[in-house]
Every structure is written in structure tokens, then in C-alpha cells.
DRENTOR-812726 format. One record per residue (C-alpha): x, y, z; residue in three letters. Coordinates in steps of 0.001 Angstrom, whole numbers, plus 524288, in hexadecimal, padded with zeros to 5 digits. Layout:
BEGIN
     xx     yy     zz  resn
      X      Y      Z   ALA
...
This chain:
BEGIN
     xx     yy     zz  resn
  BCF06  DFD77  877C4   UNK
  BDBCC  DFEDB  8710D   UNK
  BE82C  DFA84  8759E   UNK
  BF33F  E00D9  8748C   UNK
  C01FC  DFC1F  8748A   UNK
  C0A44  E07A6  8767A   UNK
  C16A3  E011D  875BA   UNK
  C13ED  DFBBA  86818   UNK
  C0AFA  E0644  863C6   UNK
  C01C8  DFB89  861F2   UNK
  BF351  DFE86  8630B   UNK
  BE930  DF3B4  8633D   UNK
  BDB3A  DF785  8608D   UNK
  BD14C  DED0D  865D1   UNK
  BC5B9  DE65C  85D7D   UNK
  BBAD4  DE00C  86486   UNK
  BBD8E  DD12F  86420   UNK
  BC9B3  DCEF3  85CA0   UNK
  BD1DF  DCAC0  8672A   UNK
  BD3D3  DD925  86C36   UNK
  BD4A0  DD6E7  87913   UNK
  BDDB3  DCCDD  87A20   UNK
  BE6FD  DD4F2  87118   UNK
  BE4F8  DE065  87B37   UNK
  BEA06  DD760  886E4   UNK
  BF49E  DD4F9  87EAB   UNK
  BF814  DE2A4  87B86   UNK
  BF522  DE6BB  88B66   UNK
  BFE1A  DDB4C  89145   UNK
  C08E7  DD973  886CD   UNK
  C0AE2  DE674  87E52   UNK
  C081D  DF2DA  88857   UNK
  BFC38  DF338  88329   UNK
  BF19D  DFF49  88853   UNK
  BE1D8  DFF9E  885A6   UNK
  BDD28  E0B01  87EA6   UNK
  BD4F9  E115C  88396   UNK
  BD81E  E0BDA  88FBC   UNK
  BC831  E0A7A  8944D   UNK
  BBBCC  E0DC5  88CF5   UNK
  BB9EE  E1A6D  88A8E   UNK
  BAC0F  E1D99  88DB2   UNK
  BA258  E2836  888D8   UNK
  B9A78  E30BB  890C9   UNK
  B9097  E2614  893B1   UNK
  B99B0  E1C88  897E6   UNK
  B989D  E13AB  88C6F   UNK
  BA59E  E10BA  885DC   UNK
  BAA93  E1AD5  87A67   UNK
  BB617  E133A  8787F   UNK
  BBA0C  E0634  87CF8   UNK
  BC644  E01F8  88473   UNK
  BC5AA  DF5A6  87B83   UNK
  BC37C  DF70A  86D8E   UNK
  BC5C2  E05A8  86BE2   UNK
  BC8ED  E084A  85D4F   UNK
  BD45C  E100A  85742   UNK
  BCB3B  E1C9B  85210   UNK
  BC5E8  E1DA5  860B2   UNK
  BD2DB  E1DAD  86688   UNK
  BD861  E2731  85E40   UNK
  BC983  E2EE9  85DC5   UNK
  BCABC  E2F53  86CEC   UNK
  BD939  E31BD  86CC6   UNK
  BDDCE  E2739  87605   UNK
  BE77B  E2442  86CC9   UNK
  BECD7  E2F9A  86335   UNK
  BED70  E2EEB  854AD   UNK
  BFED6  E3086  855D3   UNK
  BFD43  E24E2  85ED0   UNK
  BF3E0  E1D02  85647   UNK
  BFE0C  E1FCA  84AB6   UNK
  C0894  E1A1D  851A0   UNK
  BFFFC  E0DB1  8559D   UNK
  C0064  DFE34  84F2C   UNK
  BF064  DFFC8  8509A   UNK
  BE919  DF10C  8500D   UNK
  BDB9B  DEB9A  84F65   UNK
  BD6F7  DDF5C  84C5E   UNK
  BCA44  DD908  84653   UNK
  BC312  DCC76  84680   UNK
  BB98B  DC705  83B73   UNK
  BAD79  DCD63  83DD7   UNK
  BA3D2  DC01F  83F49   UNK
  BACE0  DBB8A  8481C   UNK
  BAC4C  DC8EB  85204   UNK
  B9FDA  DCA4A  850BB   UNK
  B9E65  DBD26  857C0   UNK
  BA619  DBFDD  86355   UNK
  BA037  DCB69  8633F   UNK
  B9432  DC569  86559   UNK
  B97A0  DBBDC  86E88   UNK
  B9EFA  DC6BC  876A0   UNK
  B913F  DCDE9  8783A   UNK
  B885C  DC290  879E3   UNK
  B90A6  DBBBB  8845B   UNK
  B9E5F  DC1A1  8881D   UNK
  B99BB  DCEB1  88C2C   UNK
  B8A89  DCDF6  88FC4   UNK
  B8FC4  DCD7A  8A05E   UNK
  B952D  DDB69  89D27   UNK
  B86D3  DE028  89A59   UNK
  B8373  DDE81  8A7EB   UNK
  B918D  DE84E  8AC3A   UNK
  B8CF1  DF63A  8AAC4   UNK
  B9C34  DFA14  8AA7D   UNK
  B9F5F  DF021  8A04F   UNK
  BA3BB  DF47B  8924D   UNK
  B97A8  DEDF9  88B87   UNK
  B8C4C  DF718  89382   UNK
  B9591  E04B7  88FEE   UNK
  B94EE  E005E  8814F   UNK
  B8416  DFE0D  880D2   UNK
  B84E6  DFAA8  871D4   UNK
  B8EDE  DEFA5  875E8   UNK
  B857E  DECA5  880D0   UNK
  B7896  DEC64  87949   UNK
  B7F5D  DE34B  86F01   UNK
  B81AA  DDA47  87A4D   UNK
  B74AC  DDAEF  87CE1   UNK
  B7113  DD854  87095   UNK
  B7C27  DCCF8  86EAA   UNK
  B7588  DC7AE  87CA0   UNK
  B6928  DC5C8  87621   UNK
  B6B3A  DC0DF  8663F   UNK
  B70F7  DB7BF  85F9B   UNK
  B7E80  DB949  858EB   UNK
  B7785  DB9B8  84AD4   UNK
  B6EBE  DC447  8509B   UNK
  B78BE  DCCA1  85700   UNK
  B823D  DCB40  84BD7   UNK
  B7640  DD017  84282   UNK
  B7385  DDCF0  84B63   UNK
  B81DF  DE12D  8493B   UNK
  B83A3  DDE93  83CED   UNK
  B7783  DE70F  83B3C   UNK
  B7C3F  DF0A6  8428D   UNK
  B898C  DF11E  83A43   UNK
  B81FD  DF19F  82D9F   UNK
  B7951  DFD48  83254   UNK
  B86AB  E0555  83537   UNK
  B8B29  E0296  828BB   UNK
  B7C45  E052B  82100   UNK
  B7F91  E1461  82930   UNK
  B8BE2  E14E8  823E1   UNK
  B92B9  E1355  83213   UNK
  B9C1A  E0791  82DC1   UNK
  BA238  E0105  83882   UNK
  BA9DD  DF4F7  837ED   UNK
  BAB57  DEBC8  843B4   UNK
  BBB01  DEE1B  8430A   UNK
  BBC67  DFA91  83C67   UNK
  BBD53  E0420  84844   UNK
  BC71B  DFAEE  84DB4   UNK
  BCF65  DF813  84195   UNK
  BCFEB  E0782  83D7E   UNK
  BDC27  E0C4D  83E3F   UNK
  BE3DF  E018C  84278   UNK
  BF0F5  DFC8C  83AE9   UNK
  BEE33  DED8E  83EDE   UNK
  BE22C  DE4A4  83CE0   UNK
  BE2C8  DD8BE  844A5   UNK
  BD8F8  DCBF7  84233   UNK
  BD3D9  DC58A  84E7D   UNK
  BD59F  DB966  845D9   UNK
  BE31F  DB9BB  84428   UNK
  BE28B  DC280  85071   UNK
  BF1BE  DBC2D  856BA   UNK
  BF96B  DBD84  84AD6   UNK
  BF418  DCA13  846BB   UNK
  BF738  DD221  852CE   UNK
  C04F9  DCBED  852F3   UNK
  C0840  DD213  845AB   UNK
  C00C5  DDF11  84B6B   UNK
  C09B4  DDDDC  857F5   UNK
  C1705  DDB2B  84DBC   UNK
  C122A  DE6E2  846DB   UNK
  C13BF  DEE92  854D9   UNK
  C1F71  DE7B1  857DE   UNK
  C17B1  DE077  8642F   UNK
  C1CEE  DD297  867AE   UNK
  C11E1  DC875  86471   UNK
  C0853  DC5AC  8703E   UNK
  BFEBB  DBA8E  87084   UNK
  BF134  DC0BD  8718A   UNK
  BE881  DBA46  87EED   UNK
  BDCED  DB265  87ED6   UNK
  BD3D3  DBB68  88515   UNK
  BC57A  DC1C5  884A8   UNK
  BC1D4  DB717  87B94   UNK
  BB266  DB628  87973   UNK
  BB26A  DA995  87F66   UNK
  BA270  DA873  87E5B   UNK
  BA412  DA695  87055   UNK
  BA51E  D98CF  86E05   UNK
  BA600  D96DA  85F68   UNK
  BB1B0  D9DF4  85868   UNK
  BAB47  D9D3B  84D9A   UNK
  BA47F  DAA57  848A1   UNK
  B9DC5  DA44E  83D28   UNK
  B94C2  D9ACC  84568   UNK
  B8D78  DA6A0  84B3C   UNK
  B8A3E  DAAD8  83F8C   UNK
  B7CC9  DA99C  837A1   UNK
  B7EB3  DAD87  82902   UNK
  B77D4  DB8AE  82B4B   UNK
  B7F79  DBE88  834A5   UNK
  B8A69  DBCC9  82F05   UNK
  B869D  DC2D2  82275   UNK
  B8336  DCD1A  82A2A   UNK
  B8FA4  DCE32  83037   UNK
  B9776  DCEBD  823DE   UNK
  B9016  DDAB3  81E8C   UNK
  B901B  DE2C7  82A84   UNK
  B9DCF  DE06D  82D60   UNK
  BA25E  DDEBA  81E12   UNK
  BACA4  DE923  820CB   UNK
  BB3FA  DE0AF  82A44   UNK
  BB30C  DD57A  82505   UNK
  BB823  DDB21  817A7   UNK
  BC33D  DE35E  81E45   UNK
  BC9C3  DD739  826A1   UNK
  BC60D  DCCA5  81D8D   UNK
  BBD22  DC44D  8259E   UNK
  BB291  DBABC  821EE   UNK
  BA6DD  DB31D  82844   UNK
């Protein structure tokens, strides 16, 4: 989803795991704030098109829930996170967090069957192995000339980048910018299986080589590091 704050014509488009959900309770409860769209949109199959969640600027505007006057007049903001580090939670958000939803026919994760099958496959392998099958996947897209980022479709278009690592201080120079009052962002939907913070213990050296050639682009873009 997106979240939109008429009042400030403020619009706040929401990466996976940077914090995005506690900045949309934020938005919702203190700013006016509005989901968009306001549920999954789903295709003829019943499988989700585009999500409530982390709907990206090109498909709002490509599905005209939100108009290309109104995006003009718009503070747009995304944020990013270092790319080892996301990959992680991302991880640990498969493996553990969300393997009861498998067994929900309604939930989110069985109308999105890639997500589902990654889950699967997250269920199954080690973090070293996992990590390895989608960095492979990432170089293949780019060996066909399909390059993708991990934050590109979210950061395209927007006038403010924010960094999940400096997450608090960023979004209250975004909010000054939209002439918002400062909020302190809640402690919520935090992957609480994850025990160790810190990214670089899951990593073998391979894997993280790997890592920083499929996802060279981000890393070179926000300046991050192993």
C-alpha cells in the first residue's frame, strides 16, 4: 500500500521491512492518513495484482488510483535498508513469522504462490542456501537484460529517500519538508524470531559475495557495505 496524507499532500510509499508499517500507524492515527489502494486489488484468479501494502508509485498512477495532477502536487517518500541486512529479515520473516499463514487459504501469502513457494523453500534450507537461490535468480534477470533492483520500483519517482538506519531522524526532516509536526514512530511488527541483529553473522563468504554482485546496483546507489 501507499498512504496518503491529504492534508499535507504527503504520500508515503511502503518498502518491505524498513519500518513501513510502523510509519503507516503513524500516518493513520496522527496525520489523517488513508491506505491506497485501500485492499488488494486482485486479478481474475484471485491472486493479488496489486497489494494494499507495498503498492509502488508507477502502479498507482498505471492503475489510476491516484492521478498524475495529484502525484505532482504530492511530498512522495520511500525508504531503503542495506540490502544484507533485508535480506535477513526477509528470511527470517518466511522461515518462521509467516509459515502459520500457509495453512489460511484466505491469507495474503497462498494469493501470492511465488511468495508462498519461497516459504516453502525458506521452510526447508538453510539461510546460505536460500540466500544463494535468490541471488541466482537476480543475476539470471539481469544475464536477460530484465534489471530489477530490490528498491528501485519503490524508490522511482519519489522526491525523498529515507534509510531504515537513520530511519527517526530521516522522516522528521521528510515530515518538516511537509510542514507535519514530528511524531515518534511505534515499536511494532518487529521480526521478533530473529535473535541476532547482526546481518553479517548469517553470512558465509560466499553468500555474501554473491549478494554484492546481484544486488551491486543498490548497494552502489545508497552507499551500503557488508
Amino acid at each position: 500500500m501507499a498512504i496518503i496524507c491529504r492534508k499535507y499532500n504527503f504520500l508515503f510509499i511502503m518498502t518491505p521491512r524498513t519500518a513501513c508499517t510502523a510509519i503507516g500507524e503513524l500516518l493513520c492515527e496522527s496525520y489523517g492518513g488513508e491506505f491506497l489502494p485501500a485492499d488488494d486489488i486482485l486479478d481474475s484468479r484471485g491472486r493479488i495484482a496489486i497489494q494494499k501494502k507495498h503498492s509502488t508509485l508507477r502502479e498507482l498512477l498505471e492503475k489510476k488510483i491516484l492521478s498524475p495532477e495529484e502525484s505532482k502536487s504530492l511530498l512522495k517518500v520511500a525508504s531503503v535498508r542495506n540490502p544484507f541486512d533485508t535480506l535477513v529479515s526477509l528470511y527470517v520473516k518466511q522461515r518462521y513469522k509467516y509459515q502459520p499463514l500457509l495453512s489460511d487459504p484466505t491469507s495474503w501469502v497462498n494469493r501470492s504462490p511465488a511468495y508462498a513457494r519461497n516459504m516453502r523453500y525458506a521452510q526447508t534450507h538453510s539461510f546460505d542456501r536460500w540466500v544463494q537461490k535468490k541471488c541466482a535468480k537476480q543475476l539470471l534477470k539481469l544475464a536477460l537484460g530484465c534489471p530489477r533492483s530490490m528498491y528501485s520500483e519503490y524508490t522511482h519517482g519519489v522526491d525523498v529517500v529515507l534509510r531504515y538506519e537513520s530511519i527517526a531522524s530521516d522522516l522528521s526532516k521528510a515530515f518538516a519538508k511537509a510542514g507535519m509536526a514530528n511524531g515518534a514512530i511505534p515499536l511494532i511488527n518487529r521480526t521478533e524470531e530473529r535473535i541476532d541483529r547482526d546481518y553479517r553473522s548469517s553470512y558465509s563468504r560466499w553468500a555474501a559475495l554473491m549478494v554484492s554482485v546481484a544486488f551491486a546496483d543498490d548497494l552502489k546507489k545508497y552507499q551500503y557495505t557488508f
